[in-house]
Structure formats: structure tokens, C-alpha cells
matplotlib code that plots the C-alpha trace (Angstrom):
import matplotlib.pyplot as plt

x = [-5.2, -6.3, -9.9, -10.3, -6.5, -5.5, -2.1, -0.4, 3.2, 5.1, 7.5, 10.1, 11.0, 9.5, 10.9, 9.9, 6.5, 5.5, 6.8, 4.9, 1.9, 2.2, 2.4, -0.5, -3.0, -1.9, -3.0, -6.3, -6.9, -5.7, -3.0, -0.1, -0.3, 3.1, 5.4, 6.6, 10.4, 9.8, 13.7, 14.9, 12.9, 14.5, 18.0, 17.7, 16.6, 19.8, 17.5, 17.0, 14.0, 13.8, 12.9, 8.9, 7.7, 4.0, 2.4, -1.0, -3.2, -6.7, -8.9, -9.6, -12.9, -14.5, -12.5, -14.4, -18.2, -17.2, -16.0, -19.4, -21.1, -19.1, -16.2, -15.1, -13.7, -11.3, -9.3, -9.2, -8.8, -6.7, -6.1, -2.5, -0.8, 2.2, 5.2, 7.7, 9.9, 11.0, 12.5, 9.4, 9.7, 8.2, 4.4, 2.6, -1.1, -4.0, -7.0, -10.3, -12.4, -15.6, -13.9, -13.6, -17.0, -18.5, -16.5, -17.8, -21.3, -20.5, -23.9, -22.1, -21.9, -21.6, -18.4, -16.9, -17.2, -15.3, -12.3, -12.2, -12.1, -9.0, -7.1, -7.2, -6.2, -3.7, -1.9, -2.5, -0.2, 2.2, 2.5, 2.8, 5.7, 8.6, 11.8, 14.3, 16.9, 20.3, 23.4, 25.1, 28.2, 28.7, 28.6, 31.7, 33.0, 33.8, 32.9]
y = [5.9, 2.8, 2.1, 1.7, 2.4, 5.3, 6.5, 9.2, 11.1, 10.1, 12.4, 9.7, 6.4, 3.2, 1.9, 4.7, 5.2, 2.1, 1.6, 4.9, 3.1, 0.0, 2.0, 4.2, 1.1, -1.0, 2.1, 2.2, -1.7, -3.7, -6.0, -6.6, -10.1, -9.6, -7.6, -8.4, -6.5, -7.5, -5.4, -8.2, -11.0, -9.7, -9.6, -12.7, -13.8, -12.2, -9.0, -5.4, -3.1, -0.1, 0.0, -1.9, -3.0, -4.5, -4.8, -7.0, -6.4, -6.2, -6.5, -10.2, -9.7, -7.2, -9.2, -11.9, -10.0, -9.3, -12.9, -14.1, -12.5, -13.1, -15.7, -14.3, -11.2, -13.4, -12.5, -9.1, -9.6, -8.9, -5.3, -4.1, -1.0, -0.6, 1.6, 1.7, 4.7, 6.4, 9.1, 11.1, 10.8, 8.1, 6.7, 4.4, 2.6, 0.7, -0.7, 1.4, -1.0, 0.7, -0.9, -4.4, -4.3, -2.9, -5.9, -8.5, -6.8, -6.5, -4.8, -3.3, 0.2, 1.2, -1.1, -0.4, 3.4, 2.7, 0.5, 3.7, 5.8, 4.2, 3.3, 6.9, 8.1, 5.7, 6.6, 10.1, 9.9, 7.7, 10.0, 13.1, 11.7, 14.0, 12.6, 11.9, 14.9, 14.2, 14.4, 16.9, 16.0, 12.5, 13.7, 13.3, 11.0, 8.0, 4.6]
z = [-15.5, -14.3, -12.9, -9.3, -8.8, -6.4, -7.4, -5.4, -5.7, -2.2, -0.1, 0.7, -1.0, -1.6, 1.8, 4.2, 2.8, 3.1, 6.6, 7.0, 5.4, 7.6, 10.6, 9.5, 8.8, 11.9, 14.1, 11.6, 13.1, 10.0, 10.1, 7.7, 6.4, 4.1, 2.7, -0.8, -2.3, -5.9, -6.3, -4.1, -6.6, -9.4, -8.4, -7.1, -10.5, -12.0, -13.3, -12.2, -10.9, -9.4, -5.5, -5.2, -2.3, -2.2, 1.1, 1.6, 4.7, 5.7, 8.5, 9.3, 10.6, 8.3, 5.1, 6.1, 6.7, 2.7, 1.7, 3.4, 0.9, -1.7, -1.6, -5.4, -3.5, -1.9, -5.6, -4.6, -0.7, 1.4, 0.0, -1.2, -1.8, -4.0, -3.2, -6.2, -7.6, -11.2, -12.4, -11.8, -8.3, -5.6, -5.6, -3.9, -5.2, -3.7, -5.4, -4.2, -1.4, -4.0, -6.5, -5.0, -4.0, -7.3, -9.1, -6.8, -6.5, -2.9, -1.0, 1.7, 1.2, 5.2, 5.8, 2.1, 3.3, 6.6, 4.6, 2.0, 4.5, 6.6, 3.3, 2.1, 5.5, 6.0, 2.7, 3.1, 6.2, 4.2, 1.6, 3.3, 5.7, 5.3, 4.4, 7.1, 7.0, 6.2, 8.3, 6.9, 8.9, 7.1, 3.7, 1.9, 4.3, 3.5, 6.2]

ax = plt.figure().add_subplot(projection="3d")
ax.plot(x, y, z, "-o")
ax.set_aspect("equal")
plt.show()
């Protein structure tokens, strides 16, 4: 267990939840800054991973209310989240906004609430999205 980390067991894979999760914060007022396939990195490099995506995104206004306090946080800002699979089953991960702000002695325990708030929401829709059902009709046929 990792301090600060929230790590929870996803319905669908790497892909979907985080399209779920990028859908979920957008509609929560953040914005998606980049999207990072470190699967696609590897293979480029000649090297496998399993499916891990990495989204950052944030909240330009209220990332900025915290850099204003604190320009150190900008290490920790924008936020990211962490979809990646094993044979365990699928997960995605964000640091805590508490976390952030207790690391860069951040007082700003209203708007930290909000950002926790969103994030947890956000990936609790994420995680929670059921898979999309098969077609049963294409199985065993070969395109």
C-alpha cells in the first residue's frame, strides 16, 4: 500500500475505464491535458507491458489557486490517474488531492475537499462502468 495512493479493482480494461474516467471528470469541470499509453512506449522501444494508460488533468483555475500558494505543487500538479491491468484483474490509481496538499503544506482544506470529492466520484463512475457485452453472434467467426 502506497501513501496517498487510491487504488481500485476496475470492471472493464485499462482502455474503457479510463475513457470512462475521462468522460466522468470532463463532466466534473476538469479538463484532460494528456493521455499517456506507456504499452504503446514500450513496444515502440522493442519491449512489452501489459495494457497502462496514464491520464493527466486538472482544473486550470483551481490548479492555479494551489500553485499560488505553493509553486512546489506544480511536481504534483496537474493530477493523474493510472489505468493498467494483471492477472488479478483491471485497476486504475490517482494520488489523493489531501495528499498533494499535505506534501506541499497546502492550506486549503475547502477547495482540497471539493478536488477529493470529484476525483473519488469521477473514478467511482469509472470503475463501476460495466463492460460492453459481447456479440455473441461474431464469436468464432473469423473477419
Amino acid at each position: 500500500m502506497t501513501p496517498g495512493l487510491t487504488v481500485l479493482k476496475a470492471h472493464t480494461r485499462p482502455a474503457d475505464t479510463m475513457a470512462a474516467f475521462e468522460r466522468a471528470i470532463v463532466a466534473r469541470g476538469m479538463k484532460v491535458f494528456a493521455r499517456i499509453d506507456f504499452a504503446a512506449d514500450a513496444e515502440a522501444a522493442g519491449l512489452q507491458l501489459g495494457p497502462t494508460l496514464l491520464t493527466i488533468f486538472g482544473n486550470p483555475k483551481i490548479g492555479t489557486e494551489l500553485l499560488q500558494r505553493n509553486q512546489r505543487a506544480g511536481i504534483d500538479l496537474p493530477l493523474k490517474a493510472l489505468a493498467w491491468s494483471t492477472p488479478d484483474g483491471h485497476w486504475l490509481s490517482y494520488n489523493e488531492p489531501s495528499f498533494v496538499a499535505e506534501r506541499h503544506e497546502l492550506d486549503a482544506k475547502a477547495v482540497i475537499l471539493k478536488m477529493s470529492q470529484a476525483l473519488a466520484g469521477a473514478a467511482d463512475e469509472a470503475v463501476n462502468t460495466v463492460p460492453p457485452a459481447s456479440d455473441e453472434s461474431t464469436i468464432g467467426v473469423r473477419r
